[in-house]
BADRENLO-671540 format. One record per residue (C-alpha): residue number from 1; residue in three letters; x, y, z. Coordinates in nm, 4 decimals. Example, Ala and Ser with C-alpha at 12.3 -4.5 7.8 and 13.67 -1.06 7.14 Angstrom:
<mizas>
MIZA  seq  type        px        py        pz
MIZA    1   ala    1.2300   -0.4500    0.7800
MIZA    2   ser    1.3670   -0.1060    0.7140
</mizas>
This chain:
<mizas>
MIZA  seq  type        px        py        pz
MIZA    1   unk    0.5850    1.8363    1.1210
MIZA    2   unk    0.2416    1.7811    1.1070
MIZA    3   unk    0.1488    2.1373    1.2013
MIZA    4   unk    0.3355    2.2080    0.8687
MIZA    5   unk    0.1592    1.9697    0.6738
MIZA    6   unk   -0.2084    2.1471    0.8498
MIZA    7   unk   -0.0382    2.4817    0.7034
MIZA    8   unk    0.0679    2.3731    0.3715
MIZA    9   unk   -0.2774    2.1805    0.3279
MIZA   10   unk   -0.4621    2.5375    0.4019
MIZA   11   unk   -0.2696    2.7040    0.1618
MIZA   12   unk   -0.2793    2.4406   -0.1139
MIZA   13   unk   -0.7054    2.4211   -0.0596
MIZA   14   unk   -0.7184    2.8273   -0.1236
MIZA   15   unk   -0.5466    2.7906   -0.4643
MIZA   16   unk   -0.7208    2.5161   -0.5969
MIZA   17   unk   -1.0806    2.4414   -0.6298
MIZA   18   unk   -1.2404    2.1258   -0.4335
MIZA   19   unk   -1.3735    1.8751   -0.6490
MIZA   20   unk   -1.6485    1.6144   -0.5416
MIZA   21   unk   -1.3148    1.3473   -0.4373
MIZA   22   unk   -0.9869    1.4164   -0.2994
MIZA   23   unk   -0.7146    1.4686   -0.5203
MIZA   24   unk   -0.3760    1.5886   -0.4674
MIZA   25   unk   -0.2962    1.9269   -0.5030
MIZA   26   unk    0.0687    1.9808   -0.3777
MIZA   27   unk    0.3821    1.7354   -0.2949
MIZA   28   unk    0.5793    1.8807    0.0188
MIZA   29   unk    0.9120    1.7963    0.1000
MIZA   30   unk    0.9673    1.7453    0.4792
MIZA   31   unk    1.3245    1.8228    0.6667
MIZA   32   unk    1.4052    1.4286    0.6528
MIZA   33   unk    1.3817    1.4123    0.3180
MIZA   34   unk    1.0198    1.2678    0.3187
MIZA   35   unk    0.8109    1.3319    0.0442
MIZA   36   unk    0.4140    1.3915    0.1100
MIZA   37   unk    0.1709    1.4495   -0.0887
MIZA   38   unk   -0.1021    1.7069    0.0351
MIZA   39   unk   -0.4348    1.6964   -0.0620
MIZA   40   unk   -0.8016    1.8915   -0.1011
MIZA   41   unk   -0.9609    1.7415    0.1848
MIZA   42   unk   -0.6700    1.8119    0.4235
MIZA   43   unk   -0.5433    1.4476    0.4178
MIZA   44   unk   -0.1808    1.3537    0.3090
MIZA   45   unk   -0.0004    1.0845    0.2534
MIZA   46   unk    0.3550    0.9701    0.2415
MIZA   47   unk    0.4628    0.9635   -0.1175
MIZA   48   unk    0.6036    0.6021   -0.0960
MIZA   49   unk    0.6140    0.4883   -0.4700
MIZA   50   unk    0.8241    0.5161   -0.8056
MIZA   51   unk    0.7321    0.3783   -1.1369
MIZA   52   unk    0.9428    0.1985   -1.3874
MIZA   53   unk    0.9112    0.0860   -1.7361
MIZA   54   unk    1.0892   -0.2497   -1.8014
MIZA   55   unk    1.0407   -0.3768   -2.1326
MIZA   56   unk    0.8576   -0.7242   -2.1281
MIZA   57   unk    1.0679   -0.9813   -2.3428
MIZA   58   unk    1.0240   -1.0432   -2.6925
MIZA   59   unk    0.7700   -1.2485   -2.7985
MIZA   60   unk    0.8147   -1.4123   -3.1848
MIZA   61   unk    0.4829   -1.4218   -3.4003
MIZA   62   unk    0.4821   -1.6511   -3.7405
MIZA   63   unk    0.3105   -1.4608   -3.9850
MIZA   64   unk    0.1877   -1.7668   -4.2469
MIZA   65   unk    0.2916   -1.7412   -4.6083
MIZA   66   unk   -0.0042   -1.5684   -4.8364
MIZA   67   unk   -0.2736   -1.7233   -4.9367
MIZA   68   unk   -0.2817   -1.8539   -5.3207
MIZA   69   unk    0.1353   -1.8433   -5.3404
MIZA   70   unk    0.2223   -2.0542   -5.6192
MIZA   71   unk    0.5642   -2.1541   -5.3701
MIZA   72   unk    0.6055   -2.1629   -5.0430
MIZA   73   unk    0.7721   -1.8804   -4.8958
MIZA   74   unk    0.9892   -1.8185   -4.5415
MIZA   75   unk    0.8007   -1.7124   -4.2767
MIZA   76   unk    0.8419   -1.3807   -4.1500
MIZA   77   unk    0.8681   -1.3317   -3.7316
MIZA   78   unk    0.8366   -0.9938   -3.5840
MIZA   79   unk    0.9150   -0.9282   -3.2161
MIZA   80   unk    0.6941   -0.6766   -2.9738
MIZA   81   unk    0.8468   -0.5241   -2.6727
MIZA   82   unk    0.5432   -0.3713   -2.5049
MIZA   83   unk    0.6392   -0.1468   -2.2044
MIZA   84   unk    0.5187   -0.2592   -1.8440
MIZA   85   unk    0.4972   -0.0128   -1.5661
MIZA   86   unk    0.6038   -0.1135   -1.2622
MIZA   87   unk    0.5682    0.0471   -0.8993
MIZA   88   unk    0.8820   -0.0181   -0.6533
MIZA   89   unk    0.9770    0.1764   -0.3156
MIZA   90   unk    1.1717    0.5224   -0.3672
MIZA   91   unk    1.4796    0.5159   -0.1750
MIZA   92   unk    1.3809    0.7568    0.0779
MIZA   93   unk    1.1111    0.5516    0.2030
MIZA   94   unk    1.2916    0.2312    0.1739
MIZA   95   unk    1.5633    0.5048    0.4304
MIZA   96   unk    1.2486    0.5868    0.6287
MIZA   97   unk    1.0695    0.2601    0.6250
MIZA   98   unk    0.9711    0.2621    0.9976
MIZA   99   unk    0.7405    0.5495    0.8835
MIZA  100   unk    0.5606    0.2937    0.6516
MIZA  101   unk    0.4627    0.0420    0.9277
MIZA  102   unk    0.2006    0.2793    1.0941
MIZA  103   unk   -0.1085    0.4285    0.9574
MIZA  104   unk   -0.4001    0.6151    1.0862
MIZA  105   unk   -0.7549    0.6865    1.0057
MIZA  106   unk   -1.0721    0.7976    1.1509
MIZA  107   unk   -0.9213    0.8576    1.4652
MIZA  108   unk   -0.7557    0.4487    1.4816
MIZA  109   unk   -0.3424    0.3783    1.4574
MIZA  110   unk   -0.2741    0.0938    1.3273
MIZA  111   unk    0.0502    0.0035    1.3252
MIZA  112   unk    0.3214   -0.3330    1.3183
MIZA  113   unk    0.3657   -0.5009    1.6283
MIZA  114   unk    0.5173   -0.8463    1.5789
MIZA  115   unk    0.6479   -0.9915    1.2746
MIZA  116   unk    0.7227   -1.4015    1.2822
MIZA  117   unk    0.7709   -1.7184    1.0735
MIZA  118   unk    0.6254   -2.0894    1.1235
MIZA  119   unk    0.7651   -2.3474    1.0685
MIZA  120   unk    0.5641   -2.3718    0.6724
MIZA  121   unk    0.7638   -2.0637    0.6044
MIZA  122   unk    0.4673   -1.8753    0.6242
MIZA  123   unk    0.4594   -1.5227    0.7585
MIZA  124   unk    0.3044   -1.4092    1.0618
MIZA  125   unk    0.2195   -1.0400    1.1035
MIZA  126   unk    0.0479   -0.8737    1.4645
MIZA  127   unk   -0.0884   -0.5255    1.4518
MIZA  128   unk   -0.1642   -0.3311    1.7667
MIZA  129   unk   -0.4701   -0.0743    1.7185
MIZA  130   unk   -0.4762    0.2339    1.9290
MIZA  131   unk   -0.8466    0.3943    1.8979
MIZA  132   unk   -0.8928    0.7886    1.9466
MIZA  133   unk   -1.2332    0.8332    1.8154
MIZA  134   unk   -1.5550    0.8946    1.9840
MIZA  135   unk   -1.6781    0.5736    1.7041
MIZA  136   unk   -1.7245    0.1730    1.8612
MIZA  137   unk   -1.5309    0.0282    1.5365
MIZA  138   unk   -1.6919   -0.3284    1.5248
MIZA  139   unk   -1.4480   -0.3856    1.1552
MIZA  140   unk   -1.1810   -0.2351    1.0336
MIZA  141   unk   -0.9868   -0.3154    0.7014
MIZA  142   unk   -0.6440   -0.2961    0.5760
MIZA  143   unk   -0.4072   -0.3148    0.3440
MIZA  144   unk   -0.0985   -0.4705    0.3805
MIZA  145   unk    0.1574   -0.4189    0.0601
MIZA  146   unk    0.4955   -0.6049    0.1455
MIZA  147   unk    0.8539   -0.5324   -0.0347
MIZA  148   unk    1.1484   -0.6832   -0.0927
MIZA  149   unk    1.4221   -0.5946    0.0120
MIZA  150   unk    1.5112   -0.4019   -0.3784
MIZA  151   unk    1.2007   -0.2263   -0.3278
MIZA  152   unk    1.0145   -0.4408   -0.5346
MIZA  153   unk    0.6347   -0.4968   -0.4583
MIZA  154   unk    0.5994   -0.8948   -0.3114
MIZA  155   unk    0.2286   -0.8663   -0.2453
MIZA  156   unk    0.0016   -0.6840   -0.1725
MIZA  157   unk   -0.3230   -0.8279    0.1178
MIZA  158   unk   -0.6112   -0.7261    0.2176
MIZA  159   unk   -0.7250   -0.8460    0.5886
MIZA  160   unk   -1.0197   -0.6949    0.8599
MIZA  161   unk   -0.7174   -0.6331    1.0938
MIZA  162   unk   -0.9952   -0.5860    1.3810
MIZA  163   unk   -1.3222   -0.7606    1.3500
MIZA  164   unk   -1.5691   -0.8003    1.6744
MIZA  165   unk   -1.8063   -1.0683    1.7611
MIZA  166   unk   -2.1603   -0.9800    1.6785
MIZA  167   unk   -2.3955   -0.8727    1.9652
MIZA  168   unk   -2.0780   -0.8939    2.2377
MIZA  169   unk   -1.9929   -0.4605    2.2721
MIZA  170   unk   -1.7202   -0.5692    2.5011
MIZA  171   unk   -1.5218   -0.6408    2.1537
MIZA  172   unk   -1.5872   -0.3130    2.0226
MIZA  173   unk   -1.2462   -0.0946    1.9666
MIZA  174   unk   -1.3509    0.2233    2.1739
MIZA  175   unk   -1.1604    0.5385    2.2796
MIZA  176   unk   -0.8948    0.5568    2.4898
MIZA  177   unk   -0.8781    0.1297    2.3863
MIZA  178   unk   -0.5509   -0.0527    2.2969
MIZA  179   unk   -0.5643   -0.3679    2.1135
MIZA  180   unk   -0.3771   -0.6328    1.9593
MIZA  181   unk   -0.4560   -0.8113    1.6504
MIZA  182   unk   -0.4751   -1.2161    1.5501
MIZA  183   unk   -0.1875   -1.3065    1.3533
MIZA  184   unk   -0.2307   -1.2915    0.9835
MIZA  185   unk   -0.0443   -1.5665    0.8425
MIZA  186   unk    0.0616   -1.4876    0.4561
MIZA  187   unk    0.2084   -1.7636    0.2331
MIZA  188   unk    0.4683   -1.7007   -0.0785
MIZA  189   unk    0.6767   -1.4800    0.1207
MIZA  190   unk    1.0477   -1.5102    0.0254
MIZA  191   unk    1.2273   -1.4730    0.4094
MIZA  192   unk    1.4977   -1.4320    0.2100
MIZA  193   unk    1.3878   -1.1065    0.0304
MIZA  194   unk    1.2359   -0.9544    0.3301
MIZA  195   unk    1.5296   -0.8951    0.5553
MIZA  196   unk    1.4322   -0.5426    0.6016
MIZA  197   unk    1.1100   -0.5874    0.6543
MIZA  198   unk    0.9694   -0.3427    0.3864
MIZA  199   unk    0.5794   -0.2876    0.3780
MIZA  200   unk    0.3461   -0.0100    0.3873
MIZA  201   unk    0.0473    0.0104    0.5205
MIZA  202   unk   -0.3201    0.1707    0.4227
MIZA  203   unk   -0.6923    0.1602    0.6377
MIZA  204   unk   -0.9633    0.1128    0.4266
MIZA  205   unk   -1.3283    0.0482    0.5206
MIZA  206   unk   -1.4379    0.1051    0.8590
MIZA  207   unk   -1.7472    0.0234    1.0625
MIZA  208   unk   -1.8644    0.0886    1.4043
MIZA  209   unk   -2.2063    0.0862    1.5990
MIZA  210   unk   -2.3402    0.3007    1.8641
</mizas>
């Protein structure tokens, strides 16, 4: 699959031109039914998301009689319905969701290890970090979206999943390194709603020291 995805990145980065930040040039549809999205810096990413408009409810306004009327008049109310985009989980990924609990970047996987509740209902999430890069990553950051189990976005958090002690290399993720996470304890989680465990996963900034 992902000697496909090389391929199909090649081909997509000699028919369009490279501008100064990545941008998606092609959407590839894999033999599970996966959708990915290919880019012009030979990433890609899993194409995880559908939007929806839902329109908000109507909202009265009281327009005031006009100034200077002799008589009072009846109000007049008008009602708005303004559309509001919302993102939820396609159903393929939502059929593929163990796909969504890993991610990789920079040479680092980081992906679910433990998931857990206390007894404040809160939820506890453990990531294990597997580190292929020649880099000593002293922080990394990432972004944890969690679904229900509709698809619907629950929230979305943003945590240093790995974070070393300053001055102590021995905490340093290095290559070849397997680590586990602290817990990451999130509140307003309905266990109810997450049965399925629906999430995705993204790496964000990344540091790391000689």
């Amino acid at each position: 699959m992902y000697k496909a995805l090389r391929t199909y990145a090649t081909i997509a980065l000699l028919m369009f031109s490279i501008p100064a930040l990545a941008e998606e040039v092609a959407r590839v549809t894999l033999e599970n039914g996966a959708t990915v999205k290919l880019n012009d810096d030979f990433t890609w990413e899993y194409v995880i998301l559908e939007s929806q408009n839902k329109p908000d409810t109507a909202v009265p306004v009281t327009l005031p009689a006009t100034v200077g009327a002799v008589t009072a008049t009846d109000s007049t109310a008008v009602t708005t319905a303004e559309q509001a985009t919302t993102e939820t989980l396609t159903a393929n990924a939502i059929a593929q969701s163990a796909l969504l609990k890993s991610t990789a970047k920079g040479g680092v996987k980081v992906s679910l290890l433990n998931s857990q509740w206390d007894e404040d209902g809160r939820l506890g999430l453990t990531f294990e970090l597997n580190s292929n890069s020649p880099e000593h990553y002293v922080m990394i950051e990432l972004e944890i979206s969690l679904f229900a189990d509709s698809g619907a976005l629950m929230s979305k958090e943003k945590v240093k999943v790995w974070q070393a002690i300053f001055r102590m290399p021995d905490t340093y993720l290095r290559k070849g390194q397997t680590r586990d996470s602290r817990i990451f304890w999130i509140e307003g989680i309905d266990k109810a709603q997450w049965t399925k465990q629906l999430m995705s996963l993204k790496m964000g900034e990344m540091d790391s020291r000689m």
